[in-house]
C-alpha positions in Angstrom: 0.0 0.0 0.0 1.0 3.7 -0.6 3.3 4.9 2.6 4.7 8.2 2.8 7.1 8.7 5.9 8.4 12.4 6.2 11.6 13.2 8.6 14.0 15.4 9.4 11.6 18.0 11.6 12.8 19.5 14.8 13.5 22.6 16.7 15.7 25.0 15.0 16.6 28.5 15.8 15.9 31.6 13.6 18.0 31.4 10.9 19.0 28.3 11.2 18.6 25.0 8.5 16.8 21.6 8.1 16.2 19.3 5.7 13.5 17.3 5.2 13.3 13.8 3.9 10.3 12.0 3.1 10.1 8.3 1.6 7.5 6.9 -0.4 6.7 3.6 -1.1 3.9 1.2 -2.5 3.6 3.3 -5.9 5.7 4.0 -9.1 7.6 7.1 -7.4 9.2 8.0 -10.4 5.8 8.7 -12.6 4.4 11.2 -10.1 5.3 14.5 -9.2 5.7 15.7 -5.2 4.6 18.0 -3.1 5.8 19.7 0.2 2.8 21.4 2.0 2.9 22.7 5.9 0.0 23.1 8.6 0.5 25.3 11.2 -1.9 25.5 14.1 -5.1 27.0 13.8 -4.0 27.2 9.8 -5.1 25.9 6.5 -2.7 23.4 4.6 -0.8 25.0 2.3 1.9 24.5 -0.9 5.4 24.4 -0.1 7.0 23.5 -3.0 6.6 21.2 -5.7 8.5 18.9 -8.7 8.2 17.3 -11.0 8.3 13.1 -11.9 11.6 14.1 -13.5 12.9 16.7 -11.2 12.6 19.6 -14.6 10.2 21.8 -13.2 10.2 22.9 -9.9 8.0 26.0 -8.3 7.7 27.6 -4.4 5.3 29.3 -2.7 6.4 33.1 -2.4 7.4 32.5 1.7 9.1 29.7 0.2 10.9 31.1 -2.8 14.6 31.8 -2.2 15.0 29.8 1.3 13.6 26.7 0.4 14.7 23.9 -2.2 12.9 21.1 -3.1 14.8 18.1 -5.0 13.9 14.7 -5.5 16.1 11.0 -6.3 14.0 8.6 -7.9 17.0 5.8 -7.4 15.7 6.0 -2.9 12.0 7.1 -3.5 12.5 10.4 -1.8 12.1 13.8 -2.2 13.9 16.4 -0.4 12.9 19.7 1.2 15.9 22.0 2.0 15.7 24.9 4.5 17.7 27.6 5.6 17.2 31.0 6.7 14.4 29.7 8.8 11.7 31.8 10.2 9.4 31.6 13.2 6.1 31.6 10.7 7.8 28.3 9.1 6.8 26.4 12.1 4.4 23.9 10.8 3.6 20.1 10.6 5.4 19.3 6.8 4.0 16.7 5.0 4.8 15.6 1.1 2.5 14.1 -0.9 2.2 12.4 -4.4 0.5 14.3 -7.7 -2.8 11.9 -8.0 -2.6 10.0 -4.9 -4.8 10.7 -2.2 -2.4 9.7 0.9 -1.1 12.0 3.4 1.7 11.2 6.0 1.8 11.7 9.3 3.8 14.1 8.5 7.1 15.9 10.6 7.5 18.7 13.2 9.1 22.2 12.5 9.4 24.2 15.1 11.8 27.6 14.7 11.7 29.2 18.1 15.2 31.2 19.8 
């Protein structure tokens, strides 16, 4: 069955990095494109970041855009979510998810607190 497992979360301070791993399995990774969304408390889900089957295209939200890098290797199943510069309002619950599969995660803590 379809398992996504997200990793890497933790408590960082302003400024500071993390990156985020998140394995997939039970599916043909390397036909679907990924996703990274966030949840913070009290918030809506929303889109991180986002590639492509192949890894070519590649788009970020705008709080995203410049701090974050998404990146994928089809050879592990996983797609990456690099962070630095890390603010207090990216403190969320990251999950990734699969272009037309209806699975979520459970998902991985980010907490950016001094």
């Amino acid at each position: 069955q379809v398992q996504l497992v997200e990793s890497g979360g933790g408590l960082v301070q302003p400024g500071g990095s993390l990156r985020l791993s998140c394995l997939a399995s039970g599916f043909a990774f390397d036909s679907h494109g990924m996703r990274w969304y966030r949840q913070a408390p009290g918030k809506e889900r929303e889109l991180v970041a986002r590639i492509s089957f192949a890894g070519r295209a590649i788009s970020y939200s705008d709080s995203a855009q410049g701090r974050f890098t998404i990146f994928r290797d089809n050879a592990k199943s996983t797609v990456y979510l690099q962070m630095t510069d890390l603010k207090p309002e990216d403190t969320a619950v990251y999950y990734c998810n699969a272009v037309g599969i209806d699975y979520w995660g459970q998902g991985t803590q980010v907490t950016v607190s001094s």
